[in-house]
C-alpha positions in Angstrom: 2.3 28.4 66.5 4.1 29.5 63.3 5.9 27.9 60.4 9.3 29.2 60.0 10.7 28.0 56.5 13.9 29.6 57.2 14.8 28.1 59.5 18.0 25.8 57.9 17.9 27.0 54.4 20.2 28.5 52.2 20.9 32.2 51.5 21.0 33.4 47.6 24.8 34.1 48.7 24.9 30.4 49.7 23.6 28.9 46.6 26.3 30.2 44.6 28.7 27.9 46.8 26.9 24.5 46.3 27.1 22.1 44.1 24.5 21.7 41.3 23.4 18.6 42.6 22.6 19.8 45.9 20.7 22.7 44.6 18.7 20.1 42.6 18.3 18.3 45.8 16.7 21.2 47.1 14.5 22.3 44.5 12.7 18.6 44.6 12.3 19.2 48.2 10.4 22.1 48.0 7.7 20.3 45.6 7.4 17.8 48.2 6.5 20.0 51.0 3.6 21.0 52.6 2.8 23.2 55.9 4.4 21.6 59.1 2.3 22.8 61.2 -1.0 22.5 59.6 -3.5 22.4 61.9 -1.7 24.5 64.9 -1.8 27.2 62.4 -5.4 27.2 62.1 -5.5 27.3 58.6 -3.3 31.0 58.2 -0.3 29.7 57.9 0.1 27.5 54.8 -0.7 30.5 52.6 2.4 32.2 54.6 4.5 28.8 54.0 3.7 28.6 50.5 4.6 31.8 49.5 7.8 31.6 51.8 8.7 27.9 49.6 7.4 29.8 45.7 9.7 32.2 46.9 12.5 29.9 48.1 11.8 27.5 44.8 12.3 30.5 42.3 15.8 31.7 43.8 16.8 28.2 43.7 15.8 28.2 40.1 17.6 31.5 38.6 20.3 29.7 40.5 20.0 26.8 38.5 19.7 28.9 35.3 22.9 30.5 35.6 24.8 26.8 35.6 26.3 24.4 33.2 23.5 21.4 32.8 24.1 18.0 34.2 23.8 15.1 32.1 20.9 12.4 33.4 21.4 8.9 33.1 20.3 8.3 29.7 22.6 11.2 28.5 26.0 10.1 30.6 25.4 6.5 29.0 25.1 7.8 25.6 28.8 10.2 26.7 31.0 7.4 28.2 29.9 5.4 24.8 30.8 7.9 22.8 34.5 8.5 24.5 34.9 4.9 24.3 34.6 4.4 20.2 36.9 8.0 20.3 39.4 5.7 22.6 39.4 8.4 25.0 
């Protein structure tokens, strides 16, 4: 049996279509994962799986590097306060 990380993912071309958010989505998934299939593998395939999600993880993250950054919480608090004593 073999782990197919492929399977369902998204092409470099793709990434360029989604929205930031999604492709942060994505990039938190792949530190949560771990080989599917771990013990049907016997014990060859989570170096395959791995290497297929470091792979996946630093296309998602030269992506990432090419966009505008998203505020986080904190930051779009400290925004809307900011437009509010501007009375925009």
């Amino acid at each position: 049996m073999s782990c197919n990380f492929e399977d369902g993912k998204y092409s470099q071309e793709e990434m360029k279509n989604l929205h930031t958010r999604q492709l942060l989505k994505e990039l938190r998934w792949t530190y949560r994962q771990s080989c599917p299939n771990y013990w049907a593998c016997d014990g060859q395939c989570p170096q395959l799986w791995c290497t297929q999600i470091k792979t996946y993880r630093a296309d998602l993250k030269a992506e990432l590097a090419t966009r505008e950054h998203i505020p986080n919480k904190i930051e779009s608090k400290q925004i809307r306060k900011a437009r509010i004593k501007q009375g925009v």
